[in-house]
C-alpha positions as a Markdown table, in Angstrom:
| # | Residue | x | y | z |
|---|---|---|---|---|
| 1 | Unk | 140.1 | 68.7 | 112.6 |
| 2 | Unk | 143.8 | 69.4 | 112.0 |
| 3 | Unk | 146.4 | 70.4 | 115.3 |
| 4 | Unk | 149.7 | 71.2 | 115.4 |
| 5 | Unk | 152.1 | 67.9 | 115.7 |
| 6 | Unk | 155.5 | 69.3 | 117.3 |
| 7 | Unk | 158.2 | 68.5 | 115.3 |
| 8 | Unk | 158.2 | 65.9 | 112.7 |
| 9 | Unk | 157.5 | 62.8 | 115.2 |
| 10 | Unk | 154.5 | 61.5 | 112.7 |
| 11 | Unk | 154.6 | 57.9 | 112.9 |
| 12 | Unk | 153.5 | 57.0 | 109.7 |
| 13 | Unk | 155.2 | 59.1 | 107.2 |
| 14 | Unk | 159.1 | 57.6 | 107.6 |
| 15 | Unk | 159.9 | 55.7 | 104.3 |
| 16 | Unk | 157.2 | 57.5 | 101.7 |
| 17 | Unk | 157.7 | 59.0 | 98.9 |
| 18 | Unk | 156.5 | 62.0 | 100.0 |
| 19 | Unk | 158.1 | 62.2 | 103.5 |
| 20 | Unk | 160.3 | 64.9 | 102.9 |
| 21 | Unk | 157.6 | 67.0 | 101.5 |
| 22 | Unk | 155.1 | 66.4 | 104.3 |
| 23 | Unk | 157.9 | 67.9 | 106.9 |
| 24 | Unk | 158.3 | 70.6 | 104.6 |
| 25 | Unk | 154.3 | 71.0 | 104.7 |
| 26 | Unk | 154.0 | 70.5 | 108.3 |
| 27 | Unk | 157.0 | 73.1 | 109.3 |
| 28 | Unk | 155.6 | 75.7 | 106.5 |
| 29 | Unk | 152.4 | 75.3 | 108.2 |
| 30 | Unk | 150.3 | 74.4 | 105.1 |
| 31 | Unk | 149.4 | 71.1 | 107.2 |
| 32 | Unk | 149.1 | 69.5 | 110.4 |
| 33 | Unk | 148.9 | 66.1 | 111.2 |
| 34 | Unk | 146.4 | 64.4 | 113.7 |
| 35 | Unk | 146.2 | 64.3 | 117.3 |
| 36 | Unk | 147.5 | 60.4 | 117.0 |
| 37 | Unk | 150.9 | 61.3 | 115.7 |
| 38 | Unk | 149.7 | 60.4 | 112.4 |
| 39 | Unk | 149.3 | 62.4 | 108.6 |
| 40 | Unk | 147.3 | 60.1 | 107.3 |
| 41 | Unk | 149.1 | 60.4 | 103.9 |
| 42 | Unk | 146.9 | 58.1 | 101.9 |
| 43 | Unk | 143.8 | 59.4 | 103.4 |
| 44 | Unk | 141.8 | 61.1 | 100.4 |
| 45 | Unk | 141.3 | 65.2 | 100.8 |
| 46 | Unk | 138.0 | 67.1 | 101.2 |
| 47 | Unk | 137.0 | 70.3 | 98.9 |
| 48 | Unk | 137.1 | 72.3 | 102.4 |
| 49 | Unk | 140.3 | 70.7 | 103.6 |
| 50 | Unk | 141.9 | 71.2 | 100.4 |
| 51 | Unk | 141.1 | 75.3 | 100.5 |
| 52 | Unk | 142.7 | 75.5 | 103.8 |
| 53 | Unk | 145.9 | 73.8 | 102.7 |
| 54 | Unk | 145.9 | 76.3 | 99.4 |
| 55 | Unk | 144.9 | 79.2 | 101.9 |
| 56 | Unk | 147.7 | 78.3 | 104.2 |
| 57 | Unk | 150.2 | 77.7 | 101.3 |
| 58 | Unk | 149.5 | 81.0 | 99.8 |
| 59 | Unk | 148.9 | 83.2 | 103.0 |
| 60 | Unk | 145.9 | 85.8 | 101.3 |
| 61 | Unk | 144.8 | 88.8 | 103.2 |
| 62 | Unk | 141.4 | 89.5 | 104.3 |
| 63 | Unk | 138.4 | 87.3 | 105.5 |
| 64 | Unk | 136.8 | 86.9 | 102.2 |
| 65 | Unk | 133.7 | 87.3 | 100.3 |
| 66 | Unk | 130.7 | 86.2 | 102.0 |
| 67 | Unk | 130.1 | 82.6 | 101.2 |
| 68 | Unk | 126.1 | 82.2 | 99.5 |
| 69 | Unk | 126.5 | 78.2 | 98.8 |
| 70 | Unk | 122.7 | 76.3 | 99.0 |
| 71 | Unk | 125.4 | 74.2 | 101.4 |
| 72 | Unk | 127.3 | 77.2 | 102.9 |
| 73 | Unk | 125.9 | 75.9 | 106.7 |
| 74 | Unk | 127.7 | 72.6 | 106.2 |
| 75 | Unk | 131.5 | 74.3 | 105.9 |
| 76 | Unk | 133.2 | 74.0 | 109.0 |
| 77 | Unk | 134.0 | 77.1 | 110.9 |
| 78 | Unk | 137.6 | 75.4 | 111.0 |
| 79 | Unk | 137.2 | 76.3 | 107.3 |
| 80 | Unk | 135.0 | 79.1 | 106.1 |
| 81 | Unk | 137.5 | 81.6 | 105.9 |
| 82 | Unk | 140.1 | 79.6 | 103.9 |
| 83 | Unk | 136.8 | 79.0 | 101.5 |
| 84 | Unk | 135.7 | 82.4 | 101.5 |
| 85 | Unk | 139.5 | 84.1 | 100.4 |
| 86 | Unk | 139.4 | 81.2 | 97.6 |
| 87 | Unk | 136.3 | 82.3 | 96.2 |
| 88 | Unk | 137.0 | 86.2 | 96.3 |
| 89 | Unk | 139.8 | 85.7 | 94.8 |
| 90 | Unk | 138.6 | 83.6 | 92.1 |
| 91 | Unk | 139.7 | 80.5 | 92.9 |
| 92 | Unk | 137.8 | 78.2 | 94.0 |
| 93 | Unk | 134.1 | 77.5 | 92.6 |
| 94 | Unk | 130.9 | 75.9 | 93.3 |
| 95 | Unk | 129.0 | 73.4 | 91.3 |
| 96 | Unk | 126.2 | 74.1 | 88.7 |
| 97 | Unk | 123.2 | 73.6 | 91.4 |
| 98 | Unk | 125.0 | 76.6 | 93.9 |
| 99 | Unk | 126.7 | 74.1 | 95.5 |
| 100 | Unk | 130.2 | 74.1 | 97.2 |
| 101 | Unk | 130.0 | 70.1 | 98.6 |
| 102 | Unk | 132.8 | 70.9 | 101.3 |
| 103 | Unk | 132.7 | 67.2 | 102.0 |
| 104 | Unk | 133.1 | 65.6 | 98.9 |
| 105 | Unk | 136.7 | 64.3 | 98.0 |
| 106 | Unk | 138.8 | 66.4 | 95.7 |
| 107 | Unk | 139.6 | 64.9 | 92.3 |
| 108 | Unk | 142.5 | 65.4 | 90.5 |
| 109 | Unk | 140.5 | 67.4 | 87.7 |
| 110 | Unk | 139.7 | 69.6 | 90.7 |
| 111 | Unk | 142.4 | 70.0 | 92.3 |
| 112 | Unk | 144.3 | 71.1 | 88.8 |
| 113 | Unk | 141.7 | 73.8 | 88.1 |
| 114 | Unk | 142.4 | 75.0 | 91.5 |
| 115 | Unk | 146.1 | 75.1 | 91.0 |
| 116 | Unk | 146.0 | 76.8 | 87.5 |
| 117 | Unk | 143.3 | 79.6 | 89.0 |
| 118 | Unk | 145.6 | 80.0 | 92.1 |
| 119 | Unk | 148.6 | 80.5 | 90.1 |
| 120 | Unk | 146.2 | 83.3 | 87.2 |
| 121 | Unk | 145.9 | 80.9 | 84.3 |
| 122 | Unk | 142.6 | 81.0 | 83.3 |
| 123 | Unk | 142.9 | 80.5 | 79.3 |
| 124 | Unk | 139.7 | 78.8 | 77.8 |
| 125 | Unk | 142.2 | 77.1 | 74.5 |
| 126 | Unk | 141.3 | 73.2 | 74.9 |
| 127 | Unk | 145.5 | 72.3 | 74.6 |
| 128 | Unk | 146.3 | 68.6 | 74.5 |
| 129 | Unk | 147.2 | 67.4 | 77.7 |
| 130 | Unk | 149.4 | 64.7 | 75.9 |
| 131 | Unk | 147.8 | 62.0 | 78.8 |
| 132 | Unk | 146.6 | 58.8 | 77.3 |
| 133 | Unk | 143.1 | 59.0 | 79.4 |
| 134 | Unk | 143.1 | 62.4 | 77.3 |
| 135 | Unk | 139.3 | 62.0 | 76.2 |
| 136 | Unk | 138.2 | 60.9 | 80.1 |
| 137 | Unk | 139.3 | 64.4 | 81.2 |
| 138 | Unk | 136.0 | 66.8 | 81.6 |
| 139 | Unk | 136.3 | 69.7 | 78.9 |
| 140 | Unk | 136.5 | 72.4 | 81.7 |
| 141 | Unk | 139.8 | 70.7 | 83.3 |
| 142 | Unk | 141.8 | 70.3 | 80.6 |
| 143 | Unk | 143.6 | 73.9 | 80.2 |
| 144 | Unk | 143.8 | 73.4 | 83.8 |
| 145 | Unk | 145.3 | 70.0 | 83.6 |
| 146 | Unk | 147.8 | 70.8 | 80.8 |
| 147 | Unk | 148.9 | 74.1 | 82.5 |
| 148 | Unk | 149.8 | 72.0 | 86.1 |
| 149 | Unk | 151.6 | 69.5 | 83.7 |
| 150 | Unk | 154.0 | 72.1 | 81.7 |
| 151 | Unk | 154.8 | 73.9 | 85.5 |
| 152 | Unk | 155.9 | 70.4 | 86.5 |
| 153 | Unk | 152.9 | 71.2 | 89.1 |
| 154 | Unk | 150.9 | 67.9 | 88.7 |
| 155 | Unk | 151.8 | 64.5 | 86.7 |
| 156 | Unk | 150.0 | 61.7 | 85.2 |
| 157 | Unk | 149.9 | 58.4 | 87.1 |
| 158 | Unk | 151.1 | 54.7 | 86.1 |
| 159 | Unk | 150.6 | 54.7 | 82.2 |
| 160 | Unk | 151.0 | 58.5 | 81.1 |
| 161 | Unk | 147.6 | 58.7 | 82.7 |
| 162 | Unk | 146.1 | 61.7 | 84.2 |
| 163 | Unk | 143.6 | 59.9 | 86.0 |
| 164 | Unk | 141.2 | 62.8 | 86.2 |
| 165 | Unk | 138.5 | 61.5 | 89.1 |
| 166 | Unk | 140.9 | 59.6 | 90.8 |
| 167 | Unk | 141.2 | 60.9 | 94.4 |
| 168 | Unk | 143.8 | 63.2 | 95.9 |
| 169 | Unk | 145.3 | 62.0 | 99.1 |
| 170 | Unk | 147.1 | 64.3 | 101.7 |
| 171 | Unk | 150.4 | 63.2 | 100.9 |
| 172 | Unk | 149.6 | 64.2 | 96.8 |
| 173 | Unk | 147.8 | 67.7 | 97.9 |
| 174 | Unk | 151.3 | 68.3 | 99.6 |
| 175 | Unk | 153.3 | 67.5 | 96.8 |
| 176 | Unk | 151.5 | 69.6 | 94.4 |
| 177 | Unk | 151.2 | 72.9 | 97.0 |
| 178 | Unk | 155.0 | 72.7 | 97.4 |
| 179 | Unk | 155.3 | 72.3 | 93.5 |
| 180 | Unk | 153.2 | 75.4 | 93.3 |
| 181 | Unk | 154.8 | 77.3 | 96.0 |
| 182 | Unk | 158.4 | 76.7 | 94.0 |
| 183 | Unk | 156.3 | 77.6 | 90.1 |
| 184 | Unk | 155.5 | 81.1 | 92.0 |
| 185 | Unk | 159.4 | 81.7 | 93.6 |
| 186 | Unk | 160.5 | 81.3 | 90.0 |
């Protein structure tokens, strides 16, 4: 799915908010844009696609544990390893029914756990997020989400709102690996 893009010569990232970032991203090697020329910065981010970015931003050893997911078979080879380093190391999870859903989009919830665990927080306290959509945000998110918000990882959206199963799009999942990346350097 992703191939190297020499250079920065994506044609739709020139004027975005998160331009700068997605060179940065790109020339880090986190990401790679398509075989177009384009990112796709608004296009939403898959649970699979997002463990490769976080496997590429942090650069783990090893191959991983072995993956036992009811839907193991449907990760792509392109991203099986990435997967498999995030789950030895704790830090990416399945769902309740033994599912990993490579495919589905990544929410913000998500993606904040996923963050927090990458980075060893992994208190259990229940601390106020101090978002307005506070009582939308699932109970085992919210340490997450309030940890990403006091690193300056992750913010709320429009109206001090977290927006919890809002979707993360490439240009976000950039912004908050860099984020992370400078939280660790510190």
């Amino acid at each position: 799915m992703y191939r190297s893009i020499k250079g920065y010569n994506l044609t739709d990232i020139t004027g975005h908010w998160a331009e700068s970032n997605i060179k940065q991203a790109v020339s880090g090697a986190i990401v790679t844009g398509y075989p177009d020329g384009t990112f796709k910065l608004n296009h939403t981010v898959t649970r699979a696609e997002f463990a490769v970015m976080l496997m590429n931003t942090m650069k783990l050893p090893g191959e991983g544990t072995k993956l036992s997911f009811v839907d193991t078979a449907k990760i792509g080879t392109w991203a099986q390893k990435a997967v498999a380093q995030a789950v030895q190391a704790g830090i990416i999870n399945g769902y309740e029914d033994k599912s990993f859903r490579p495919d589905a989009e990544i929410t913000r919830a998500e993606m904040a756990v996923i963050l927090a665990n990458a980075l060893g927080q992994h208190s259990e306290s229940n601390v106020a997020t101090g978002f307005a959509d506070y009582k939308s945000i699932p109970a085992w998110a919210k340490d997450g989400i309030a940890y990403v918000k006091k690193a300056g990882i992750m913010q709320g959206k429009g109206a001090n709102e977290f927006a919890p199963q809002d979707h993360a799009t490439r240009a976000e999942a950039v912004t908050v690996l860099l984020n992370m990346l400078a939280t660790k350097s510190k």
